[in-house]
VEXDREN-2710 file (C-alpha; in Angstrom, 1 decimal):
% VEXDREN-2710
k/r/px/py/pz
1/UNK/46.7/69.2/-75.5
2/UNK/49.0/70.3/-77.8
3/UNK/52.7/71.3/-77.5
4/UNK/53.4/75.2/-77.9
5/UNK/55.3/75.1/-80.9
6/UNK/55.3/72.3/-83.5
7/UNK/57.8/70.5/-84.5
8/UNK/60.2/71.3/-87.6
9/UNK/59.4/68.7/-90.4
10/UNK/62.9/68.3/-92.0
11/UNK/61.0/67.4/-95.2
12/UNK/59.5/70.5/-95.8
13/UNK/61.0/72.8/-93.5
14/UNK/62.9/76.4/-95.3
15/UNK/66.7/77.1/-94.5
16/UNK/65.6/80.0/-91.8
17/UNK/62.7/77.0/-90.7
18/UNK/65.4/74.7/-90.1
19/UNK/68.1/77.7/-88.4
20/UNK/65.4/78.4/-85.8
21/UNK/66.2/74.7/-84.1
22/UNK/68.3/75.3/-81.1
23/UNK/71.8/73.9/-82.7
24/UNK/71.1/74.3/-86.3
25/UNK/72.8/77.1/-87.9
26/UNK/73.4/78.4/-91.6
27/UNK/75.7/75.1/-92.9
28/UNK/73.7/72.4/-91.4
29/UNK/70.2/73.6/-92.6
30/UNK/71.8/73.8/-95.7
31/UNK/73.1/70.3/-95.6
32/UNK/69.8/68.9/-94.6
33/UNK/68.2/70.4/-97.7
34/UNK/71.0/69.6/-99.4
35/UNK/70.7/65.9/-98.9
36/UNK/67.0/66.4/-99.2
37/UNK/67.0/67.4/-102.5
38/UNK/69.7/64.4/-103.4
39/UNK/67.8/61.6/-101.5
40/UNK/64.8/62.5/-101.1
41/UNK/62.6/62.9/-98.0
42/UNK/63.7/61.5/-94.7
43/UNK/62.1/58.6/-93.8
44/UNK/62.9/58.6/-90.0
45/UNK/64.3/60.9/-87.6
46/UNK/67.1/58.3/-87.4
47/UNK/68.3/59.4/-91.1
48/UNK/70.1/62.7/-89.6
49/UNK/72.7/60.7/-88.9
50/UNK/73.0/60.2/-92.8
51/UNK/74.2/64.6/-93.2
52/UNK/77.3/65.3/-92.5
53/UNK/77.9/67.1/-89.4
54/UNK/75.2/65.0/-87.3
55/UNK/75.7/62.2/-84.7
56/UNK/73.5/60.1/-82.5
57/UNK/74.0/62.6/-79.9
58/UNK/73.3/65.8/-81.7
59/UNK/70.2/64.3/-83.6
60/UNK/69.0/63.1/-79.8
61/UNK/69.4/67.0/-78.3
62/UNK/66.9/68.0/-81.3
63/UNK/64.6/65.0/-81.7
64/UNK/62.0/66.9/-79.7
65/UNK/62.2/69.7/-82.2
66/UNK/62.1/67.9/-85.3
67/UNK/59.8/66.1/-86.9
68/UNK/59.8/63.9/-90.6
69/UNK/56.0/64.3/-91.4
70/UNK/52.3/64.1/-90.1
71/UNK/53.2/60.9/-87.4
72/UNK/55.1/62.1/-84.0
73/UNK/58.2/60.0/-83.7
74/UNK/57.4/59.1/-80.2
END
């Protein structure tokens, strides 16, 4: 079975992609692509906590929403 909705790859995901996550808005979608585009993709979920504005906690309310590529982070 698969979940209802899938979850937001923060590698490939759009600005309004990443604003639909419950606790993203405007500046920190921005700041993921923004660190996207300067490092590269994110390897693990983990590296969140490299953008400014995110902590364990707040990567840890969204880790069921977010996703870094074709592998679940289970």
């Amino acid at each position: 079975a698969f979940p209802v909705f899938a979850a937001v790859n923060l590698n490939t995901a759009t600005q309004s992609e990443l604003e639909s996550v419950k606790g993203l808005g405007p500046t920190k979608a921005k700041a993921i692509i923004m660190y996207r585009e300067k490092n590269g993709s994110f390897k693990r979920l983990e590296d969140l906590g490299n953008v400014k504005g995110f902590g364990k906690a707040t990567i840890n309310k969204m880790k069921d929403e977010l996703s870094v590529g074709a592998e679940p982070d289970k």
